[in-house]
N, C-alpha and C positions, 0 to 999 in steps of 0.2 A: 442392499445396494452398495457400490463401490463407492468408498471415499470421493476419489478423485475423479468419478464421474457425476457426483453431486455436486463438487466444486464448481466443473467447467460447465454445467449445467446454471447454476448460482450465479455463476460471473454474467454469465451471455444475457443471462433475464434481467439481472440485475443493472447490467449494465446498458442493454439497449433501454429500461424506463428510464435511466438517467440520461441518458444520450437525446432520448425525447422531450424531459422536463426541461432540461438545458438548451433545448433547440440545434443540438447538433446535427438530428434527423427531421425530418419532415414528419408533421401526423401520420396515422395513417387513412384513418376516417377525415374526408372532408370536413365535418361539422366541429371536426375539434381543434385547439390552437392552443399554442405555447404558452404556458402559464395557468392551465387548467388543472394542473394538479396542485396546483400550490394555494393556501391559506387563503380565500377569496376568490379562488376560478370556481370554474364549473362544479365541483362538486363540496358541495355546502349541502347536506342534509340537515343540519339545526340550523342552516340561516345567520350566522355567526357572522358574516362576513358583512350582513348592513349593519352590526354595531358601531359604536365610533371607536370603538380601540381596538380595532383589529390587527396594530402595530405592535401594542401591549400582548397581543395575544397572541403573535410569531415570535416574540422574546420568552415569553413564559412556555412554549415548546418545544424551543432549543435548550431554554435551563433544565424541562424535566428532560428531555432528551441525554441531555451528557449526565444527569443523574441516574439515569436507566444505563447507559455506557460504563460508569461509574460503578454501579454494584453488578452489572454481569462481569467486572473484570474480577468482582470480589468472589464471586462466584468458580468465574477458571484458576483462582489463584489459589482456592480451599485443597486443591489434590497433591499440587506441589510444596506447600508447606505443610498440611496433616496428616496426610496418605489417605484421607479419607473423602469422599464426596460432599457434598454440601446438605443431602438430606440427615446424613451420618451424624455432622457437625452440628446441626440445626436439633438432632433427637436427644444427643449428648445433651444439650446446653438447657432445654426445654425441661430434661429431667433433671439435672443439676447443675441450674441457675448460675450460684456462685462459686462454683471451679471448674465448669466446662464455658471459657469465656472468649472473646476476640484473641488475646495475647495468649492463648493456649489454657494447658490442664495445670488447675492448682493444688 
């Protein structure tokens, strides 16, 4: 598939869900309403949302969230400083612990 027609594919989908969590758009299905996607709408399959710290539990999803943001950036950054991919980096390291390390080869 073309790059740049996965892009503009990504943005459109991407961006009408947002456009809908945020209320920019209207549902589409009658039976659903703004704020169903979010931590305590409509879709709770463990039930999570009659806890009493379900405020607790929208902070500790943003925290793992930018930690997940956080190592995929560690992730795109492996090609441009080692020339190598991140599997490459991770087999290096796994087989020689103490000189294939974060700050490079020792």
């Amino acid at each position: 598939p073309n790059f740049f027609n996965v892009l503009a594919i990504e943005i459109v989908f991407v961006g009408l869900a947002e456009a809908y969590r945020t209320g920019l758009i209207d549902p589409i299905f009658s039976e659903l309403s703004v704020g169903d996607a979010n931590p305590g709408g409509r879709f709770d399959p463990l039930n999570l949302a009659s806890a009493s710290d379900l405020e607790e539990l929208k902070v500790k999803e943003v925290k793992h969230c930018r930690l997940a943001m956080f190592g995929w950036a560690g992730v795109l950054v492996q090609w441009p400083v080692t020339g190598k991919g991140p599997i490459t980096n991770w087999a290096e390291h796994v087989a020689d612990p103490w000189h294939y390390t974060i700050v490079g080869k020792h």
